[in-house]
C-alpha positions in Angstrom: 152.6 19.8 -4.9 152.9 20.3 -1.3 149.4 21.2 -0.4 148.3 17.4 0.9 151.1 17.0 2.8 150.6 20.6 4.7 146.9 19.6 5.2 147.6 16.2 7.3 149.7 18.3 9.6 146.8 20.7 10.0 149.5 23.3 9.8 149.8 26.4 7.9 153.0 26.8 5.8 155.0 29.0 3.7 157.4 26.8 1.5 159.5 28.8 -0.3 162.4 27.2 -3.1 165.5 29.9 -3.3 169.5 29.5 -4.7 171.6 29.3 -2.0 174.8 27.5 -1.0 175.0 23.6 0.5 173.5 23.6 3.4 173.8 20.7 6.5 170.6 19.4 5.9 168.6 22.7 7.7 169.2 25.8 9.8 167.6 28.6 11.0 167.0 31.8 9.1 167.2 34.1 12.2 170.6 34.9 13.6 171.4 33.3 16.6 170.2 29.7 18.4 167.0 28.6 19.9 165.3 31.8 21.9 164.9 31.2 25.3 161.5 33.0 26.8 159.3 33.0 29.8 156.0 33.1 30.1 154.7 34.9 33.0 151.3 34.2 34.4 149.2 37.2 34.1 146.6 36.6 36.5 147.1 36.3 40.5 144.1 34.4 41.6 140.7 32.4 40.4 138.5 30.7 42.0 137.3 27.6 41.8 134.1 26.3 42.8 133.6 22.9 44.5 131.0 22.0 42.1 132.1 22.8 39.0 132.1 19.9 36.9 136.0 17.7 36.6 137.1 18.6 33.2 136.5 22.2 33.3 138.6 24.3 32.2 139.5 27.1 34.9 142.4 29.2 33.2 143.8 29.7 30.0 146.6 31.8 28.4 148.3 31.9 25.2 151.7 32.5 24.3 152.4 34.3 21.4 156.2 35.8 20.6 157.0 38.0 18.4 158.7 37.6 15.0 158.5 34.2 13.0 161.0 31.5 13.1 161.9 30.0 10.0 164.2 27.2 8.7 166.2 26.4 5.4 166.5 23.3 3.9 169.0 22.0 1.5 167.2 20.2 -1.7 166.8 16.7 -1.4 166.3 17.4 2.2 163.4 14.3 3.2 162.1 13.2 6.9 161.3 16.9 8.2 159.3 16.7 11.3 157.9 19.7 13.6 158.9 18.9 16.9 156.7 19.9 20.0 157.8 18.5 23.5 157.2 19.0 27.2 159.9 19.3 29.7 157.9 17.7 32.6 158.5 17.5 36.4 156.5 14.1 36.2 154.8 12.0 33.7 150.1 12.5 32.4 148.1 12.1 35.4 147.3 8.3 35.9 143.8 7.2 35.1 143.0 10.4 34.3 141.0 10.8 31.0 141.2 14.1 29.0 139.4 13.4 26.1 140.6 14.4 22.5 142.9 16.9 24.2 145.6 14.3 25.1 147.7 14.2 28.0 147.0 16.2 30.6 150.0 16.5 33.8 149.6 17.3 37.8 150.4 20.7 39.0 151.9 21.0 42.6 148.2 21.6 43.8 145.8 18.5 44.1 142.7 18.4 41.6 144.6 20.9 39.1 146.0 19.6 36.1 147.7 21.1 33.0 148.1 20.5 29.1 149.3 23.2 26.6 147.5 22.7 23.3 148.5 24.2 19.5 146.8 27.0 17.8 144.5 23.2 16.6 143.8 22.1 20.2 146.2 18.9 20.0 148.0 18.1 23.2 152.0 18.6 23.6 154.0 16.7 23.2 153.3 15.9 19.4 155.6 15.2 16.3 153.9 16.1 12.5 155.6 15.3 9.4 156.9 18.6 6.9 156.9 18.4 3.1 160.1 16.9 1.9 162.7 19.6 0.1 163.1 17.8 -3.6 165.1 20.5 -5.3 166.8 22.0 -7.2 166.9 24.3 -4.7 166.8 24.9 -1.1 163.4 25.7 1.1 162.2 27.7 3.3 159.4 26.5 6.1 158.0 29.4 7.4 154.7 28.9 10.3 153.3 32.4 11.8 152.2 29.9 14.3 155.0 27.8 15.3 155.9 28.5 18.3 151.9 30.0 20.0 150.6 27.5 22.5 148.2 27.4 25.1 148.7 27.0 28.7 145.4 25.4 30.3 144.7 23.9 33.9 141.6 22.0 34.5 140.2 20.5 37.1 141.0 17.0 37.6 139.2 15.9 40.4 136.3 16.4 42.8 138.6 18.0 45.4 140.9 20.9 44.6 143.3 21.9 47.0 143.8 25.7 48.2 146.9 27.1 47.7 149.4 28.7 45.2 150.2 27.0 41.5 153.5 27.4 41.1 155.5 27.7 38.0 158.2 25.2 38.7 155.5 22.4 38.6 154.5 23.3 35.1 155.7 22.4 32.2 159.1 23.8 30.1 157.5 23.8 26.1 160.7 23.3 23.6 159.6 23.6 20.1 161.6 22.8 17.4 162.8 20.6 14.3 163.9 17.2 13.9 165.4 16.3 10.4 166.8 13.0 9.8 167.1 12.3 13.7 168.8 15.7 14.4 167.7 18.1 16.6 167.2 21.7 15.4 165.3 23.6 18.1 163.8 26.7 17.8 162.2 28.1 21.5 162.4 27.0 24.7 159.4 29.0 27.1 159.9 28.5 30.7 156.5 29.8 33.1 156.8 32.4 35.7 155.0 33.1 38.6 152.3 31.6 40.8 148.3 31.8 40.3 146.6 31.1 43.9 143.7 28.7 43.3 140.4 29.6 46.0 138.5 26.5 46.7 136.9 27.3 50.1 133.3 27.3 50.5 131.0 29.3 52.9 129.7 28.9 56.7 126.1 27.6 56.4 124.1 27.2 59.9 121.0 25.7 60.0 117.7 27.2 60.1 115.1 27.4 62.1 111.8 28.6 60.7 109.1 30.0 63.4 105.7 30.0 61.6 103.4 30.7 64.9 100.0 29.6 66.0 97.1 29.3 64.2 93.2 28.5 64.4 91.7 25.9 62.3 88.7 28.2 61.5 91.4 30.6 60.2 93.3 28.2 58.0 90.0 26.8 56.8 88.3 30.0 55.8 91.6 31.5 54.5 93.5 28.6 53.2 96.8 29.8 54.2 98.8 31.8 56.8 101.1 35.0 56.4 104.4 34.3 55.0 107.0 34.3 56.7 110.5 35.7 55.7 113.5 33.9 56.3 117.1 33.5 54.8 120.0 31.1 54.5 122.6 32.6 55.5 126.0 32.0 54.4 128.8 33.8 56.2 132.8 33.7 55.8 133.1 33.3 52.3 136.2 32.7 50.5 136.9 35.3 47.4 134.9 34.9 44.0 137.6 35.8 41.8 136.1 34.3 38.7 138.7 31.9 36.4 139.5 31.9 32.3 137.9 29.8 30.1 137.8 29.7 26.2 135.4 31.5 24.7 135.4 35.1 22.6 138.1 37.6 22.6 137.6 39.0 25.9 141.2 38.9 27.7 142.8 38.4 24.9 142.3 35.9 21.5 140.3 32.7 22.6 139.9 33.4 26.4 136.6 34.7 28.3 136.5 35.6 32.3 133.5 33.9 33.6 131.8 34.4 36.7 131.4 32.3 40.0 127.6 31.8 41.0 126.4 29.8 43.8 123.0 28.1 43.5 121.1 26.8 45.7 118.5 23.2 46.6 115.7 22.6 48.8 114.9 19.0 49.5 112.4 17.3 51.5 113.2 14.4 53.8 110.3 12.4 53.4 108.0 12.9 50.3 106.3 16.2 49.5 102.9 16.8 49.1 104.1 18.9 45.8 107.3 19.1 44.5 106.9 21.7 42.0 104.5 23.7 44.3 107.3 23.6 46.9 105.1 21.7 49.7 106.5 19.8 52.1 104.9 17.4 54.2 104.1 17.5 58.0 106.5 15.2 60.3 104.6 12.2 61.8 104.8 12.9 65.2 106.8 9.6 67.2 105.0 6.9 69.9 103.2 8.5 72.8 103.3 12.3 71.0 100.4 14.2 70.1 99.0 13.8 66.6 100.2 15.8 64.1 97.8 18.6 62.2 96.1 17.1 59.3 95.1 18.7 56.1 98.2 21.0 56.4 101.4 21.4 54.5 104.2 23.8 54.7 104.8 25.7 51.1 107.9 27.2 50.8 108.5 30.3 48.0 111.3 32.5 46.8 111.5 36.2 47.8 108.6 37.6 45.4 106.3 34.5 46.7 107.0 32.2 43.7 106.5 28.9 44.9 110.0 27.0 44.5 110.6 23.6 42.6 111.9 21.1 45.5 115.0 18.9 44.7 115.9 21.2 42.2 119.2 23.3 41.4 117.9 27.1 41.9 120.2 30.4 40.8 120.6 32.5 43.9 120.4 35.8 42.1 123.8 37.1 44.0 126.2 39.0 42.7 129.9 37.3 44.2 132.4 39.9 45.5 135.9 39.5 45.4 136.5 39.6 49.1 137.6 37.5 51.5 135.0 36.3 54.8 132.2 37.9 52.8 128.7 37.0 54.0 125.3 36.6 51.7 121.9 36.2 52.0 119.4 33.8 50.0 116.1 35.5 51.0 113.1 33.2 51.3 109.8 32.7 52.8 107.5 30.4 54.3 104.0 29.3 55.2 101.0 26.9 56.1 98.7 26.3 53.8 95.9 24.0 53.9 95.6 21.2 51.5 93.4 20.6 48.6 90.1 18.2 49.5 91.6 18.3 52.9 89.6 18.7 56.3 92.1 20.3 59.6 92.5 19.1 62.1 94.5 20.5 65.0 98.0 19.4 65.8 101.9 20.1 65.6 102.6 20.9 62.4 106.6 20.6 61.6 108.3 20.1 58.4 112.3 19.6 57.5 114.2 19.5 54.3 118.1 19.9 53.7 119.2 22.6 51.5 122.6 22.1 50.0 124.4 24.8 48.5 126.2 24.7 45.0 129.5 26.5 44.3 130.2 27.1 40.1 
C-alpha cells in the first residue's frame, strides 16, 4: 500500500512492520548517533581548458559508506520526511543558472562551482516525503542509498581561476530524518583535501611564412609552387591533466577521465578566394605601392597536403602531456597557387589570417 508513495520520492525503500516496544516517534536501528565521515578528494589536479563550454562538468566523485542506516518507527507514526541539507560557507551562485540540477554554490576559486546531487541527480538540499507508519506495528525504513551523493564542480564562468580548491569552501552534506518537526540525523560528511585546478594556456608567437620568388611562366605552366612547411608553435604549456566527468564505470561507478585536446582555427582577414579549399586572398597593396600579383592566391594545407577548411575549428592531432612548460607543434604547409580562369600578372603577393587556438 506503500508503493505510490515510495515512487513520488523516486526512492527505493525497504518498509518493514515488526512488534516492538513504544517507541518516541523514530530512532535509529544502528547503535550509536549520527556517523560523522570525511570525504577525501582523490584526485590532486585537473585541468581545465579555457574553452570548454560554462556548464561542464570537470570533476565528479561519489561517496558511498559502508553499511545501511535504518530507522524505526512507532505505528501511527505520520509526516516522515528524508532530510538532505548543505552546510554552506555561502549561499547558490547569483544569476547563475544550473538547469534541472538545482543550486549550484562558489568554491574559493573563481569560475568553479559545486552541487552534490542524489543517486537521481536532484540537487541538495532537498526534503521528500516517507510513507506514513499506520500500525499495528512499528516500521522499519531501510535505503541502500541514503546516505551516497555526488560531489560535482562545474564550470561556472568564462574565466576560471588557477589555483587550489580547497575543502573548507565546500559544502558539509548532513543527511537525515525529520518526523513531525524533529530532527533525527543520520551522517554528517565533511570534504578533505585540495584539488589544484590548471587553467593556463600556451605561448603562441606569430608566424611568419617565407614562400620565395617565383616566375610567372612558372606559376602559369605549373599552376602552383612547392609547399612550404611551417608550424605554429606553442611553447610553455601548462599541464594537461585531464578532469572527471560522468560517463561509464571507468574511475569508479558513474565517472569517466576524459582527455584535454587543443584545436586549432585559421581565419582570413579579408575574404578568401575559397574557404573550404583553404585560399586566402592577396593583400591590396596601400597608395603609392607596387601592385599586387594578380591571378594568385595563397592555399594553405595540413601536414599530408589536405587543403584546410578556413574559419573552421580543426583537431590538432596532439597527444597532451602531463607536464608543466611543455611545448607543441601544429605542423602545416603553404603555397601559391594560381587561380582558376585567372591570367598572372607579377607583383607582391602577401596574405594574413589569425589563427586562434582552442583549449577543451
Amino acid at each position: 500500500m506503500f508503493g505510490n508513495f515510495a515512487a513520488q520520492s523516486l526512492l527505493v525503500w525497504s518498509l518493514v512492520w515488526i512488534a516492538g516496544n513504544a517507541l518516541a516517534d523514530c530512532e535509529r536501528v544502528e547503535a550509536g548517533g549520527a556517523i560523522d565521515s570525511t570525504m577525501p578528494l582523490r584526485i590532486s589536479q585537473i585541468t581545465v581548458g579555457r574553452d570548454i563550454p560554462v556548464g561542464t562538468e570537470v570533476y565528479r566523485q561519489v561517496f558511498t559508506p559502508g553499511g545501511v542506516a535504518s530507522i524505526r518507527c512507532t505505528p501511527g507514526t505520520r509526516d516522515i520526511n528524508l532530510k538532505r541539507n548543505l552546510e554552506m560557507v555561502s549561499g547558490p551562485i547569483p544569476g547563475y543558472q544550473s538547469g534541472a540540477n538545482g543550486n549550484t554554490y562558489p568554491t574559493n576559486l573563481a569560475g568553479i562551482g559545486v552541487r552534490i546531487l542524489d543517486v537521481d541527480n536532484r540537487a541538495f538540499p532537498f526534503t521528500a516525503k516517507l510513507p506514513d507508519c499506520p500500525g499495528p506495528q512499528a516500521c522499519v525504513f531501510r535505503d541502500t542509498n541514503l546516505d551516497k551523493f555526488t560531489l560535482s564542480f562545474v564550470k561556472v564562468s568564462a574565466h576560471v581561476e588557477a589555483g587550489p580548491v580547497l575543502s573548507a569552501s565546500l559544502p558539509i552534506v548532513n543527511i537525515g530524518y525529520e518526523i513531525r518537526g524533529r530532527q533525527l540525523p543520520v551522517r554528517r560528511v565533511r570534504p578533505s583535501g585540495q584539488l589544484r585546478v590548471v587553467s593556463q594556456t600556451c605561448q603562441a608567437p606569430n608566424i611568419q611564412v617565407n614562400l620565395g620568388q617565383h616566375s610567372v611562366g612558372t606559376l602559369e605552366k605549373t599552376g602552383y609552387t612547392p609547399w612550404q612547411d611551417f608550424s605554429i608553435v606553442l611553447n610553455q604549456c601548462p599541464g594537461f591533466y585531464g578532469y572527471y566527468s560522468v560517463g561509464v564505470n571507468v574511475l569508479e561507478p558513474g565517472v569517466v577521465f576524459k582527455t584535454n585536446k587543443i584545436a586549432f582555427r585559421i581565419d582570413p582577414t579579408q575574404r578568401a578566394v575559397s574557404t573550404d579549399e583553404g585560399i586566402l586572398s592577396l593583400t591590396v597593396q596601400g597608395p603609392g605601392l607596387e601592385r599586387a600579383a594578380q591571378g594568385v592566391g595563397v592555399q594553405l594545407a595540413l601536414e599530408n597536403s589536405r587543403p584546410i577548411r578556413l574559419s573552421t575549428l580543426l583537431d590538432s592531432g596532439i597527444s597532451l602531456q602531463p607536464k608543466e612548460g611543455g611545448s607543441y607543434v601544429i605542423a602545416l604547409k603553404a603555397r601559391y597557387l594560381r587561380l582558376s580562369n585567372s591570367t598572372v600578372h607579377s607583383g607582391p603577393a602577401n596574405a594574413t589570417a589569425i589563427f586562434t587556438i582552442n583549449y577543451q
